[in-house]
C-alpha positions, 0 to 999 in steps of 0.5 A: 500500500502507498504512503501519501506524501503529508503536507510540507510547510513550516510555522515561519510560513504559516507566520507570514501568511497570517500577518500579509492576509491581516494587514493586506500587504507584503510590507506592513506584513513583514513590520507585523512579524519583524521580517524584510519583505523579501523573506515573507514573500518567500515564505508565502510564495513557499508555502503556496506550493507546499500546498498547492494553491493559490492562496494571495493575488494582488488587487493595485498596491494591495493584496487579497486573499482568495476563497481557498485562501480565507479557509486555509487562514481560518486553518492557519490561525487555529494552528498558531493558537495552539503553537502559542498557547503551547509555547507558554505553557514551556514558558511556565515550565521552566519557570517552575523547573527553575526555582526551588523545588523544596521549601523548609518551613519552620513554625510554633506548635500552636500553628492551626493543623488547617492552616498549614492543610491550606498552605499545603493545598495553596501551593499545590495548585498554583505551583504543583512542582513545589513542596513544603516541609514544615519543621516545629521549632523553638523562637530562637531554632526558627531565626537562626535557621533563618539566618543561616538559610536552613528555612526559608521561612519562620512563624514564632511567637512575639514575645509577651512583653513586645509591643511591636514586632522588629525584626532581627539584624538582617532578617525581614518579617511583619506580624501576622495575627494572634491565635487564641488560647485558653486553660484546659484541664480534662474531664476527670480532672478535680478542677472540673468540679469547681464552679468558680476558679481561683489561684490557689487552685492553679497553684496547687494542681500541676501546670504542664507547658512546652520546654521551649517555651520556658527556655525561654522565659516566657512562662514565668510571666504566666506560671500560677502552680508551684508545680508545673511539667515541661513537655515537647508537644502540645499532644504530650500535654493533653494526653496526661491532661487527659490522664486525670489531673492538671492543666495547661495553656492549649490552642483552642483550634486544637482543643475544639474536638475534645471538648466538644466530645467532652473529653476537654473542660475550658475552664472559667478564668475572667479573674485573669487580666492577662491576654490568651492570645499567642501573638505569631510573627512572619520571619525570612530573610530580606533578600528571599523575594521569590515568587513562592516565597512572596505567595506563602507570604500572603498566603499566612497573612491571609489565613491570620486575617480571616482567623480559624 
């Protein structure tokens, strides 16, 4: 069986013919596509034979397309469509294979698990090529993983006496929002069974908080038990809360299943004039101005802005 021969033209042909039938001359059709005149005659004369047909005929100083002419330019224009929209789509391609594949995020422990859910899904639409690897650490990890480029970003918590956040030498940041907090203890707890708290019942009953944050110092300024427990993670201190006895400073976006299953008590303290709100800051380094980096920036103050 014989093998018909396809059609031979070239998109650089295709190109020329589209400009000359648009602009109804050699000349203003080569300024269109910035060719000499010479070339795009060639190239519509090429193509004419490739394809067998008449396709231009001069009317005076201009040219006009035949009736075979304007049905292969219908053709011709949806074929350079799809070349174009092909080309962006290389175009973005290697703009995605040229940035960074992986970034490393480092965030406090009372980081909404949903916030970090919607950043993850953010990111995967827009740049799909692009991973996140989040990494909890302590205040002072998260800026000086910054500093010596091991994270790209940092959320930490502002510290409780900062009236406005200013970030480290050489690194750049901006507040984000607060996340609210309050006293928990659990269900079969003996502080559960009192209508009205006191100090002395927070000061006689066990106080469990992280370690880093009483590296820190931050604890002193809210401790009111004269025993309290440190633990690395916030789930370590609702499963002994859960145990049975004392209490701790929890993220209620953490805590909303358990106490609605009961499992958790908020425990009434307007006694206090002291906020419940961790106050969280944005930390990266000045130069990092990438595309990603700039999204998961608006990305966080977005979610803090709308709150959980």
């Amino acid at each position: 069986m014989r093998k018909e021969k396809g059609l031979s033209f070239t998109l650089e042909q295709l190109k020329a013919f589209i400009a000359v039938a648009e602009t109804k001359s050699y000349s203003s059709g080569a300024r269109k596509i910035n060719r000499d005149r010479t070339t795009v005659r060639e190239h519509i004369d090429n193509l004419q034979i490739a394809l067998n047909a008449e396709l231009i005929i001069r009317n005076g100083h201009n040219v006009m397309l035949t009736d075979l002419g304007r049905q292969y330019l219908r053709g011709a224009s949806s074929i350079m469509f799809s070349v174009y929209k092909f080309e962006d789509f290389i175009s973005n391609l290697n703009k995605f294979e040229s940035q960074k594949s992986e970034y490393k995020i480092s965030i406090s422990q009372c980081v909404p698990n949903n916030y970090i859910v919607h950043v993850n899904k953010e990111i995967g639409d827009k740049f799909p090529n692009c991973n996140i690897k989040w990494v909890n650490k302590n205040n002072y990890e998260a800026r000086e993983g910054v500093k010596k480029g091991i994270y790209d970003l940092a959320i930490s918590r502002m510290v409780v006496d900062q009236v406005r956040y200013i970030p480290p030498s050489g690194l750049d940041g901006c507040y984000l929002g607060s996340i609210a907090m309050n006293i928990y203890t659990g269900s079969n707890s003996p502080l559960n069974k009192k209508k009205r708290m006191s100090f002395p019942d927070f000061i006689n009953d066990t106080m469990y908080t992280l370690s880093d944050r009483f590296d820190e110092g931050e604890v002193e300024k809210c401790i009111y038990s004269l025993r309290h427990i440190q633990l690395v993670s916030y789930e370590q201190i609702i499963t002994s809360i859960l145990a049975g006895e004392g209490w701790a400073f929890l993220p209620e976006a953490l805590c909303h299943s358990l106490v609605q299953n009961g499992q958790l008590i908020k425990l009434k303290t307007t006694f206090m004039n002291t906020s419940m709100n961790i106050n969280h800051v944005l930390v990266k380094k000045a130069a990092n101005t990438d595309t990603i980096t700039n999204f998961l920036i608006d990305t966080f103050k977005g979610l803090y802005q709308h709150k959980q």
